[in-house]
N, C-alpha and C positions, 0 to 999 in steps of 0.2 A: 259113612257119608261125610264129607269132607262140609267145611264149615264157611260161609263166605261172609267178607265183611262187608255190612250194608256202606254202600256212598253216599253222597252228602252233598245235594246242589246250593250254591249260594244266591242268594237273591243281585237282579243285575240292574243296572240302574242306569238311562240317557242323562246326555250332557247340559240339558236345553228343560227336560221337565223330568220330575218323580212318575216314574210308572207304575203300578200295581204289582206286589209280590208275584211271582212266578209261581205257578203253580208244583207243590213237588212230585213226580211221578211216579207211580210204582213201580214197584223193578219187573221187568216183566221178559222173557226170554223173546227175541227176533224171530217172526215168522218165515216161513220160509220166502213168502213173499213179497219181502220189502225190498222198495225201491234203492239201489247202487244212487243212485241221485238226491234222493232225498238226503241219503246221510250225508254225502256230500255240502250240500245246503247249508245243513244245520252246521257242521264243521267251520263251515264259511264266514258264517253270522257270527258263531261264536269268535272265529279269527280278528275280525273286524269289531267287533264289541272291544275285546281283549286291547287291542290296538288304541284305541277310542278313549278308553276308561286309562288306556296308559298317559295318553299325551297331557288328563286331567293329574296326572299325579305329578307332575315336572313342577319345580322350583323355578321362578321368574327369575332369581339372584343367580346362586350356582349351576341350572338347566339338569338336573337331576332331580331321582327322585325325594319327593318329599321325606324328609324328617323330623320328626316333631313337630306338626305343620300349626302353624296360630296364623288364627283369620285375622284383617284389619278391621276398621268400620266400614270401609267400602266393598268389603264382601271378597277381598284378593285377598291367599293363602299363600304362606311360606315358610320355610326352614326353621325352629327360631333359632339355630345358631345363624342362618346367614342374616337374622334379621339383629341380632346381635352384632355381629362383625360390621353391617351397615350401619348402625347407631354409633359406633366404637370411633369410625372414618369422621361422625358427624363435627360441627366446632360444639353446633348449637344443639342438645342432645335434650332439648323441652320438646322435638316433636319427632315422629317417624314418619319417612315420606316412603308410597307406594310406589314402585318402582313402574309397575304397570300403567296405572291413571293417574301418576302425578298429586293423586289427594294428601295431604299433610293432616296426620292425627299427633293431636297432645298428648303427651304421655303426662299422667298424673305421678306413676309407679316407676323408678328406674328399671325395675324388674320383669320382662318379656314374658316371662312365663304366666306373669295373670295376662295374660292376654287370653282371648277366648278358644277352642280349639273349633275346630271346621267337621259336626260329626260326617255330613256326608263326605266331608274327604279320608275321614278317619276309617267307615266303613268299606271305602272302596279300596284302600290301604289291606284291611284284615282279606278282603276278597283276593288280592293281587297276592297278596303274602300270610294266607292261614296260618292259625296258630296250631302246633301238632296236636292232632286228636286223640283221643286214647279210644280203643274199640270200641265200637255202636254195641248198646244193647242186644242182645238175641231176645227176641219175642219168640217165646214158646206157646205152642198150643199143646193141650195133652190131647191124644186119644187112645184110650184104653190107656195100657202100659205103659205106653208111647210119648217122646218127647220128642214132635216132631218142632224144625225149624219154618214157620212161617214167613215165609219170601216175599210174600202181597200183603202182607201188615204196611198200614199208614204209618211214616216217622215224621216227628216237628224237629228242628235243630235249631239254636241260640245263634242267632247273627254273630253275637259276642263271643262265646265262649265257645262255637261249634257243639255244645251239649246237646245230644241229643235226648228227645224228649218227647214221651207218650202223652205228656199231661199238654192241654191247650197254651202257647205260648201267648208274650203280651206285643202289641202290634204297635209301635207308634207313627203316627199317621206325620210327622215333622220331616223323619230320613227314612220313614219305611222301611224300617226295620223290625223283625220276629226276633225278641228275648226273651228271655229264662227269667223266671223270679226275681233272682240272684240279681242279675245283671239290668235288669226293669228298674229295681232300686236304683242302683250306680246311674243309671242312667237320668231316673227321676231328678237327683242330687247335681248332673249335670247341669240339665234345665235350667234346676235354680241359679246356679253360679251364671248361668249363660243368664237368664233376664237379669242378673244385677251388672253384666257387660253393656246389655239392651238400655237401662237405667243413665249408664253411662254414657253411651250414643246418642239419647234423648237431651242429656246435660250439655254434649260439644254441638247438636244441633241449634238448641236454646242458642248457644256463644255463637254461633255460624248465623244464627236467624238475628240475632241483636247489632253483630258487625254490619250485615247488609244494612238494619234499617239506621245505623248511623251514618253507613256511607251514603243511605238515597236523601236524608238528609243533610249532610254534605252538597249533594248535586242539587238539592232543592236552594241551598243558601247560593250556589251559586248562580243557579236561575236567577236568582235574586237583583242579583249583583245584576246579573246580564240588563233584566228589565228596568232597571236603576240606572245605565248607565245609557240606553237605548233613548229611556224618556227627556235622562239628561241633554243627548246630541239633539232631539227631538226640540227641546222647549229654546235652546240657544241657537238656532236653524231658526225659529218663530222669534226668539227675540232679534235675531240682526237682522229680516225680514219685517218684523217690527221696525227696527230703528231704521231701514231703507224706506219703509213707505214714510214714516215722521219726516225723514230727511226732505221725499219730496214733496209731500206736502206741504213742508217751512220753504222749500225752493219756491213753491208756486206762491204761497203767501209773500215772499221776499220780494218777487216779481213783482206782485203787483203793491205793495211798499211802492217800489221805484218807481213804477209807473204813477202812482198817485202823487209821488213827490215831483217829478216831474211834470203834472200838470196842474198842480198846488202852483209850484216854480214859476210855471208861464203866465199864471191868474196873476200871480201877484206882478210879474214886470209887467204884465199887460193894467193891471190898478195902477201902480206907478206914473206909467204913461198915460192913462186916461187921465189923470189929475193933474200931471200937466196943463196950463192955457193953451190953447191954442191959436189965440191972439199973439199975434206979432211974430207968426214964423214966417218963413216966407214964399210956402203955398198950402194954408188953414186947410183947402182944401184936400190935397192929395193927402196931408198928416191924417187929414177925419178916415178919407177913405180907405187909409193904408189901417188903423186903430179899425175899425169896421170891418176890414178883411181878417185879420188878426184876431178879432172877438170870435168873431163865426169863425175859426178854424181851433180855437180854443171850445165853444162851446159843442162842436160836433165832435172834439176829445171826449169832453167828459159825458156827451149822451151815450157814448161808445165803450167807455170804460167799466169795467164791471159785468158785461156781457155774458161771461164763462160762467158757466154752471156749475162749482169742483162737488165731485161726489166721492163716495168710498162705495165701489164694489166688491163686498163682502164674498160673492163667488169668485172670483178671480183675484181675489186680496190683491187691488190697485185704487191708487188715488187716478180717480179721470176725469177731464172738464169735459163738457158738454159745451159745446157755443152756439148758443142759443140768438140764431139766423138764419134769416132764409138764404138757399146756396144760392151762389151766383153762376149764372150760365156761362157757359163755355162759348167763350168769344171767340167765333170764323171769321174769313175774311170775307168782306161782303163787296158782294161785285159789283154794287150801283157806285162804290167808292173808288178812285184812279188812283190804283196802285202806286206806292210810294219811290221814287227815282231811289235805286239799288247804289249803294256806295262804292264808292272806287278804293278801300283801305285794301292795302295786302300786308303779309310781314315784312316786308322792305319800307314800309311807306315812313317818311318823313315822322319824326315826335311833331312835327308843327303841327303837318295834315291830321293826327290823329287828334293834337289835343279841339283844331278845329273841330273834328267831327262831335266829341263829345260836348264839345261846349254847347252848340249851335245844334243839334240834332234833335225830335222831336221825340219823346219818350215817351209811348203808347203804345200797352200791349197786344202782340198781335195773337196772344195765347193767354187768355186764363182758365186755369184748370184748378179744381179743387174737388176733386173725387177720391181724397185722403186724407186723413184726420194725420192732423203735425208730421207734415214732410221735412225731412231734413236735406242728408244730402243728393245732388242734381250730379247729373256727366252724359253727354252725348257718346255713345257707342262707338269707336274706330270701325266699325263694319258697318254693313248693309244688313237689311234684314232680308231675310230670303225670296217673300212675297212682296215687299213694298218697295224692294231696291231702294230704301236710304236706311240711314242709320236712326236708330231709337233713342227718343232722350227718354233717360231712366231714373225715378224718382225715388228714396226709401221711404217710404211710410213709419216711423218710429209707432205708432198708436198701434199698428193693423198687422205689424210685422210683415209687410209686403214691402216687396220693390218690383214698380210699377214698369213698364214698358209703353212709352205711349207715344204716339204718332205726332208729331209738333206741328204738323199742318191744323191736325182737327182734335187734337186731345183724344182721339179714339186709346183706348187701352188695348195693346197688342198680346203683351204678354204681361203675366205675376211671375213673379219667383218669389217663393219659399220654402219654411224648412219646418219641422218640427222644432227643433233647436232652435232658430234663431228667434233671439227676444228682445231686441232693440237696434234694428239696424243703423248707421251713424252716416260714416263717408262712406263713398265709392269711388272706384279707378278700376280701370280697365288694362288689360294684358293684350296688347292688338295683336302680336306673334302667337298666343295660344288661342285666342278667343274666348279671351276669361273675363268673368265678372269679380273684383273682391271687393268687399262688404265688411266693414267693421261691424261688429256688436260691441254697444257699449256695456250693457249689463252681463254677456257672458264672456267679456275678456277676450276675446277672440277676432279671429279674419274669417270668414267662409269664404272659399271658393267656389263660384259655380260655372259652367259650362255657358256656352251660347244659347244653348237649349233651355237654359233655367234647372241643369242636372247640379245636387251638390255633388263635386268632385272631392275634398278634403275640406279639415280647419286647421288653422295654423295656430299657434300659439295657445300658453296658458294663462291663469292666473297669478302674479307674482309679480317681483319687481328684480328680479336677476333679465342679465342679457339673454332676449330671447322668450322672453313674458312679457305680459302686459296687466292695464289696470286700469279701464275705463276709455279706451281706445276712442278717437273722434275721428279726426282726419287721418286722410290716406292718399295718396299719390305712388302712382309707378313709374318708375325714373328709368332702367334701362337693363338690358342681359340679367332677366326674370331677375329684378332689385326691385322695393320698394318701400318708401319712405313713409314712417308713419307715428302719430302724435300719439306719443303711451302718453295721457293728458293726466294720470292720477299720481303717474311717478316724475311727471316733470320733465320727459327727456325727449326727444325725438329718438328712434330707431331704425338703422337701414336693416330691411331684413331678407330672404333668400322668397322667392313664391312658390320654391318645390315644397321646404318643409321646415320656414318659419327660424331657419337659423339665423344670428344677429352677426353682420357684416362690421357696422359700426355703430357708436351708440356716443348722443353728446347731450348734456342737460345738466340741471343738480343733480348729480353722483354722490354715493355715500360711497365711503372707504370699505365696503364689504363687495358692492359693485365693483371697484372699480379694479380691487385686491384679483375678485374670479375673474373678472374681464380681462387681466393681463394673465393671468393661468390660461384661460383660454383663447390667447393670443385675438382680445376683439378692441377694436381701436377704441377708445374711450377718449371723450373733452369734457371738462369742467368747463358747462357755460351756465349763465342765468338766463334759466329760462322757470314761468309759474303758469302751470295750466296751460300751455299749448292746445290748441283748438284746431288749426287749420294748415295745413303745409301745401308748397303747389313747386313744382318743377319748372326752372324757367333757363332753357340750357343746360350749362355744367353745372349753377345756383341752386340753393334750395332756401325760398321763401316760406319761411315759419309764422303765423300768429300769435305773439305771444299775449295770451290776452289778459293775461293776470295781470301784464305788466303795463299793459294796451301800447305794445309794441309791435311795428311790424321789423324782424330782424333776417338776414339775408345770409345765409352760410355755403363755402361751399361744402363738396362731398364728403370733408372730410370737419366737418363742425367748424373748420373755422370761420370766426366770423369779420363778414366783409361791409354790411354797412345793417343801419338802424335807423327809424324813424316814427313819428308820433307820438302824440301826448295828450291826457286827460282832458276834453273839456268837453261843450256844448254845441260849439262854434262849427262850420265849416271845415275840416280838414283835422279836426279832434274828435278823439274817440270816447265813448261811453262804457258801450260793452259788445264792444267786438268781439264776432264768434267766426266769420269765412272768411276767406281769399279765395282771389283768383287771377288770371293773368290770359292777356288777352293776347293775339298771334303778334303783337309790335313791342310785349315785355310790358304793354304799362299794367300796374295794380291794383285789382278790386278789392273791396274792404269792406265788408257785410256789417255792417253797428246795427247791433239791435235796439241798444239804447237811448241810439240815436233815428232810428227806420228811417237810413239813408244807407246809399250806395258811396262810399269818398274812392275816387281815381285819383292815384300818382302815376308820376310817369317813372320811370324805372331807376332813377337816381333818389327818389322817395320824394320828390316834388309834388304838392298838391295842384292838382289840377281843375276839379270841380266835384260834384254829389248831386246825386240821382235819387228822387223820390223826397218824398215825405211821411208823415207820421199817419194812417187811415188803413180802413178798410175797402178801399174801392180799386178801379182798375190804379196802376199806377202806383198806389200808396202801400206803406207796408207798415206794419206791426211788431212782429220780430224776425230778423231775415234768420236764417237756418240754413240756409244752402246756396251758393252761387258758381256759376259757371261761364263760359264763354267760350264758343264755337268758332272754329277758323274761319267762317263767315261772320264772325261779330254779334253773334247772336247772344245775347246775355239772359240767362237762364238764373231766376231769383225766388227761389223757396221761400215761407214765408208760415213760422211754425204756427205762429197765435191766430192767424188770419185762415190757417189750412188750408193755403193756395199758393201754386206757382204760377209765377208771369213768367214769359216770356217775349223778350223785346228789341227791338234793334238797337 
């Protein structure tokens, strides 16, 4: 009987987990009844295994199969000639980079070969490629005589060595592998080599775990930096915040400086004059009565003076007066009184007949309103309003950030406009071809636009002093084909600017050589004039009447800066100014001149000729305080803000 040699299944292993040994089968002859399909099956599985366990053997460098394979620390296996050849290419040859993940391991060793090896890759290596076996044992059993061949005898086999073996092999539970004695050792031996590799990986982790926490340190210094430099913008934002409210708090004390000096001033010429005799002039009497009127309008100064209540509201970090009075009602026209014969002035009329009218005309308001804390500036709307059919005189409220709309017959408030943004409204003028409102801010450097509706449509300009910026904006006029004229008062210059989008047409004032250098780059006309703090501009024809109140000048240029005439000068008197803040011009060209210094109105007639002065120093109807805004209506209507007193008259 012929002799057969036992076969030898190898244990078979997934790509993803360690399965459990395969069981090894006894050999056992095919019944007749086995399924054509099943073996089938099995053929298949094996096909696909085979397949599977191949694609695990492939080299990421060369795409063949593995040789010699050494694992990295990231657990990727290859060639080590190709991991050699790849080092060889390197400049920098202190570390080896995985082809596959990109991981970068140090080499301590130039030497590849201690690299660690990969046993499950090694075993499925001996699987793919067995080492040649020499004949299986024959288990004999005797009976009688007899040495028969036992075919159903259980065999063990060496994953390693393919030794087959009766005696129990050793199992390791790592790569699930059945080995021989022999090869248990070699194996054991591996282990160790491989944890002092393990040893190693723990070492480059240490150096990987130390690098991070210097670099989250690193990003921590630069937080650092960040909240350093954040608190820094922070505290210099509160200091010029700071130094803006100090400033206007010294403003409101400076003010009233002047004002006390001025009626220090009057005590004293009026002492002068009292100690005069009054013997031997040549009517005692009228001299007493005129000293007598002149006291009492001195002594109702100084009952009045001081009034303002200045506080610091620490919620709204602002310095604010209070003026501590009762309001004055809103003066109508009252019908048991016979309305006053309506004036014959047009813009044609005679300089005679008008300076008649002012001279001779009786000054009493036929409007006082004061339903706004320090209004500035005033302008009668070019339109109607939709329900009232006439046009709206419109007030800014500087305190309330509102600009008022209100009905001139009866002071009714029609409409508010406002903004979030807007935080100090200044001048006003009007667009009669769009139906636009514009509105200086003095504290946000800017123009707003608003619609007829009270919509904001745009803001024009920035902060800065190039052409086309601004810096504390007051006055505003609109002169013609969407142009408008307007006092950058902190840069000194007058500006014509565009009302689509704030671009600078022409620009004439103290110019520095860096102005004047860009403005000829950007082809914008520039004039060196003297001008200091401009406050108030008004369009009068082709002319443009400037304020210049630094200088307490009123100066006349045309379109193009140059200038055509000048007048006024320092003093107390009649037709001398103090501290001039508005102009205006009335439909015959003659010139209003708002002194607050002085709480008078001064008329020239349009060659700068004095003519006479409206009002006096008080709080009642009539008298003013500090004028802040003035205007005048194609009917002669003279419209007179009135910031310290927070009321406007309005008067014939």
């Amino acid at each position: 009987m012929s002799r057969s040699i036992r076969s030898s299944r190898l244990i078979s292993y997934d790509d993803t987990a360690r399965s459990p040994p395969m069981a090894v089968p006894n050999r056992s002859r095919n019944t007749e009844g086995s399924s054509y399909r099943n073996s089938y099956d099995a053929s298949h599985k094996r096909d696909h295994m085979s397949k599977t366990i191949e694609q695990l053997l492939i080299c990421g460098i060369c795409e063949l199969r593995l040789n010699v394979p050494k694992m990295l620390n990231c657990q990727h296996t290859f060639c080590l000639e190709c991991l050699e050849e790849s080092i060889h290419k390197q400049t920098d040859k202190t570390y080896i980079g995985c082809i596959t993940c990109g991981t970068k391991q140090l080499l301590k060793d130039p030497d590849l070969t201690v690299l660690p090896s990969n046993l499950h890759i090694d075993n499925m290596l001996l699987m793919m490629n067995p080492a040649p076996t020499r004949p299986s044992s024959l288990i004999r059993t005797t009976v009688g005589s007899y040495q028969l061949e036992n075919s159903l005898a259980p065999t063990l086999q060496c994953s390693k060595c393919q030794t087959v073996s009766e005696t129990s092999l050793h199992k390791c539970d790592h790569c699930m592998s059945m080995l021989c004695a022999i090869c248990w050792l070699a194996h054991v031996d591996e282990l160790s080599r491989q944890l002092g590799q393990l040893e190693g990986q723990l070492k480059s982790a240490i150096e990987k775990l130390d690098h991070k926490m210097i670099e989250y340190k690193s990003r921590f210094s630069e937080i650092n930096v960040e909240i350093t430099d954040c608190f820094r913008d922070k505290i210099l934002a509160l200091q010029q915040q700071q130094t803006e409210l100090l400033d206007s708090s010294q403003g409101i004390l400076n003010d009233a400086v002047c004002s006390h000096e001025m009626v220090r001033a009057k005590i004293d010429q009026l002492m002068v004059s009292i100690g005069r005799p009054i013997v031997g002039s040549l009517d005692p009497v009228q001299v007493y009565l005129k000293l007598h009127k002149d006291l009492s309008i001195v002594l109702e100064e100084v009952s009045l003076w001081g009034r303002e209540r200045v506080i610091f509201n620490r919620e709204k970090l602002k310095v604010e007066s209070i003026f501590d009075t009762q309001p004055v009602p809103t003066i109508k026209p009252s019908t048991s009184v016979k309305p006053s014969v309506k004036h014959q002035l047009h813009p044609n009329s005679s300089e005679t007949s008008v300076i008649q009218f002012y001279k001779t005309h009786v000054y009493k308001p036929r409007l006082l309103w004061n339903h706004c804390q320090r209004p500035t500036g005033v302008g009668f709307a070019p339109w109607n309003h939709e329900e009232l059919k006439k046009p709206l005189l419109y007030v800014a409220g500087s305190e309330c950030r509102i600009v008022f709309g209100i009905d001139k017959t009866n002071g009714h408030i029609v409409q508010k406009i406002s903004h979030e943004e807007l935080s100090y409204p200044q001048g006003i003028t009007f667009d009669p071809d769009r139906k636009e409102l514009l509105v200086t801010d003095k504290w946000k450097h800017c123009i707003f636009v608003f619609s007829q509706e009270g919509q904001l449509l745009r803001k024009l300009c920035s902060k800065g002093d190039q052409a086309g910026q601004l810096r504390s904006p007051e006055g505003i006029a609109f002169c013609s084909s969407e142009t408008i004229f307007v006092c950058d008062t902190g840069n000194d210059r007058i500006q014509c600017l565009s009302t689509n989008d704030g671009k600078a047409h022409t620009q004439f004032g103290r110019l520095t050589k860096d102005q004047l250098v860009k403005a000829t780059q950007s082809k914008i006309s520039s004039r060196m004039v003297d001008l200091k703090n401009p406050t108030d501009i008004a369009v009068q024809k082709d002319s443009i009447l400037v304020l210049d109140a630094g200088n307490r000048r009123v100066k006349l240029f045309n379109k193009y800066g140059e200038q055509l005439l000048e007048f006024g000068q320092t003093g107390t008197i009649n037709g001398q100014f103090q501290y001039p803040e508005v102009i205006g011009v009335d439909p015959a060209g003659f010139i209003l001149v708002g002194d607050g210094g002085n709480a008078k109105v001064l008329v020239y007639r349009p060659n700068g000729q004095f003519v006479t002065a409206l009002g006096s120093r008080g709080d009642s109807a009539g008298k003013f305080n500090w004028i802040s805004g003035i205007c005048v209506s194609k009917d002669w209507e003279i419209v007179i803000s009135d910031y310290k007193n927070h009321a406007v008259q309005l008067i014939f």
